[in-house]
C-alpha positions in Angstrom: -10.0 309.8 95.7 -10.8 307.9 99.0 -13.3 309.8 101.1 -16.6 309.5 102.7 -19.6 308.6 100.8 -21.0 312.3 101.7 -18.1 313.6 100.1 -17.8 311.1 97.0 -21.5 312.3 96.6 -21.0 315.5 96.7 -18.0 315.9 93.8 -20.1 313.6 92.0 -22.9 315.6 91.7 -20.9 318.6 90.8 -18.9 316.5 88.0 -15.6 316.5 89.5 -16.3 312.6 88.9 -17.5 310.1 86.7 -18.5 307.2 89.3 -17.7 306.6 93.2 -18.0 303.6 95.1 -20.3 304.5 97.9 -23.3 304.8 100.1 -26.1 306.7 99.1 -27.8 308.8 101.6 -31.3 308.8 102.6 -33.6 310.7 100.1 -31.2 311.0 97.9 -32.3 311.6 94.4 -29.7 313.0 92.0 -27.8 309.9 92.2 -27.9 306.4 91.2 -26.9 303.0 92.7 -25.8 299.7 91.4 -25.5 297.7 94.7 -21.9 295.7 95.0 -21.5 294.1 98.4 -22.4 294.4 102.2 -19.2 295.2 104.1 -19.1 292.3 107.6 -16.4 294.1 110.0 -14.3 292.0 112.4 -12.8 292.8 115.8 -9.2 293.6 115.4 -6.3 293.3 118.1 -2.7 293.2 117.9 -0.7 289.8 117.7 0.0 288.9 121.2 -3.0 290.7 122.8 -4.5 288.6 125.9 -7.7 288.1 124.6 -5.9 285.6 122.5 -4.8 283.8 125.2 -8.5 282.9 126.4 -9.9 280.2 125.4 -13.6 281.5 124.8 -14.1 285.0 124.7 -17.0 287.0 125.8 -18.8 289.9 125.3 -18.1 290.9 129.2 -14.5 290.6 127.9 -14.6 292.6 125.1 -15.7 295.4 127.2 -13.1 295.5 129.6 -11.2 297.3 127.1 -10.7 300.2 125.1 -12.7 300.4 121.5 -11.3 302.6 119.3 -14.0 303.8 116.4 -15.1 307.0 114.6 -17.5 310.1 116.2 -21.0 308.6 116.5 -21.6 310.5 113.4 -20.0 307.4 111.8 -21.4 305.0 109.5 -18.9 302.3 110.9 -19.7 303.6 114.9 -23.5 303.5 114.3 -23.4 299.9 112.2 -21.4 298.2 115.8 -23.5 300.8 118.1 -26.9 299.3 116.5 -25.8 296.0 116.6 -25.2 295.5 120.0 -28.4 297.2 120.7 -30.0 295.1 118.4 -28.1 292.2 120.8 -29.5 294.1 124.2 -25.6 294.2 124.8 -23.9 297.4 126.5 -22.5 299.9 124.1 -18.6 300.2 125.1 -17.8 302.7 127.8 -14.3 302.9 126.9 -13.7 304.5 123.6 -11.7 306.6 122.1 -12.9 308.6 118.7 -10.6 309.1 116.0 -11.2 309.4 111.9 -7.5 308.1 110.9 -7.1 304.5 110.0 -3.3 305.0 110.4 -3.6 306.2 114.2 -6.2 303.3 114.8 -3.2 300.8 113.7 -1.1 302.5 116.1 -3.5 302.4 118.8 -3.9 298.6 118.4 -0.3 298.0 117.9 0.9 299.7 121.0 -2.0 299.0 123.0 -4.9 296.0 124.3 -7.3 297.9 122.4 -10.2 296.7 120.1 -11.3 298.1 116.7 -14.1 297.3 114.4 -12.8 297.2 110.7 -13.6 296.0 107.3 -12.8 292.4 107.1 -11.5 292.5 103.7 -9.1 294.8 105.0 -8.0 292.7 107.9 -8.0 290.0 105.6 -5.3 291.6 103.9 -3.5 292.4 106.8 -3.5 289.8 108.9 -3.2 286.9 106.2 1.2 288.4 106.4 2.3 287.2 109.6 4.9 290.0 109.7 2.1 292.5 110.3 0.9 292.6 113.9 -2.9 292.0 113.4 -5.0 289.6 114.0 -9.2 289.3 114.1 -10.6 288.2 117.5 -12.5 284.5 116.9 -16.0 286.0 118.0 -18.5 287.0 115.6 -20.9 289.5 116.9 -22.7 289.9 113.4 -21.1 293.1 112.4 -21.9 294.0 108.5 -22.0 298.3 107.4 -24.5 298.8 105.1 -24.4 297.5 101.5 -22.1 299.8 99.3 -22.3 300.6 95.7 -21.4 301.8 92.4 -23.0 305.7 92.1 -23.4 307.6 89.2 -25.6 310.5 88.2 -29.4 309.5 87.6 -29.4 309.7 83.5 -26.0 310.7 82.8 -23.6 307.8 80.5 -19.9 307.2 81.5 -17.6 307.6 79.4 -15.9 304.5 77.7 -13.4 304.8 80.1 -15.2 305.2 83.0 -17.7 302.4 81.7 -15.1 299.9 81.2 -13.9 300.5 84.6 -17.3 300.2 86.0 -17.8 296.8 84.3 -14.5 295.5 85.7 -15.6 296.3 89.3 -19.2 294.7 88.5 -17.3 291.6 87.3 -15.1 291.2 90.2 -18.2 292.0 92.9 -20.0 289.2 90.2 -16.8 286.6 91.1 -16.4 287.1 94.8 -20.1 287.2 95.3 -20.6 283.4 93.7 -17.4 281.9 95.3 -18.4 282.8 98.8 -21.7 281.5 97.9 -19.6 278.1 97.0 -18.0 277.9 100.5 -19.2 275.4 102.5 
């Protein structure tokens, strides 16, 4: 299931699961966290957009155009609206709010627009050079909050589950020590 970590909370609470990969909420003590990885987010434009074209880019540039991100409400939204508060930087005045990761592709594809997404995820994407997004080269120190491996507090997975669980913990383990390897 791929939902919000309120959601993923929620049905694991009332048993529908066994684990979720999540964020816990504040207060929260039904629940139990095994912390995984911090999530950095990159700006994201289509190939081809002009901001490509300069040769240093800007915040000032950046905000001459539109951002697409979630309702306010949004863990992603708050993480980029904090940060440039945190860097005394204006918030962007041109945005446009929408929940679908599909329609923000579209967006960027179709338009000059800016989004702030995973990087793993634009990784992914843009490491194909058939797919028409790229990262912008400016690194405004954009990182969600850690997410993790939640379970009920006292409850044991089943073997299933458990082997799963260890799987995940042994990639996290992997990718954790080689980025710590990169020069």
């Amino acid at each position: 299931m791929v939902a919000t970590s309120v959601h993923l909370c929620d049905q694991l609470r009332d048993g529908a699961l066994d684990f979720a990969l999540a964020r816990l909420g504040p207060g929260e003590n039904q629940l139990e966290a095994q912390e995984i990885a911090t999530e950095p987010l990159s700006l994201v434009v289509r190939r081809g957009h002009p901001l490509l074209l300069q040769p240093r880019i800007t915040v000032d540039d950046l905000l001459r155009h539109d951002w697409v991100m979630g309702d306010d409400e949004t863990l992603l939204t708050q993480t980029v609206l904090s940060r440039l508060a945190e860097l005394r930087l204006p918030i962007p005045q041109r945005r446009i709010s929408t929940s679908s990761f599909l329609f923000t592709l579209a967006l960027l594809n179709q338009t000059d627009a800016i989004a702030p997404l995973a990087t793993p995820v634009v990784d992914s994407l843009s490491g194909n050079p058939s797919v028409p997004f790229v990262s912008l080269p400016i690194d405004l120190g954009l990182t969600v909050a850690s997410f993790s491996i939640v379970t009920r507090g006292g409850s044991h997975l089943t073997p299933a589950a458990q082997r799963l669980v260890d799987a995940i913990l042994t990639l996290a383990d992997i990718r954790r020590d080689s980025a710590h390897k990169r020069p």
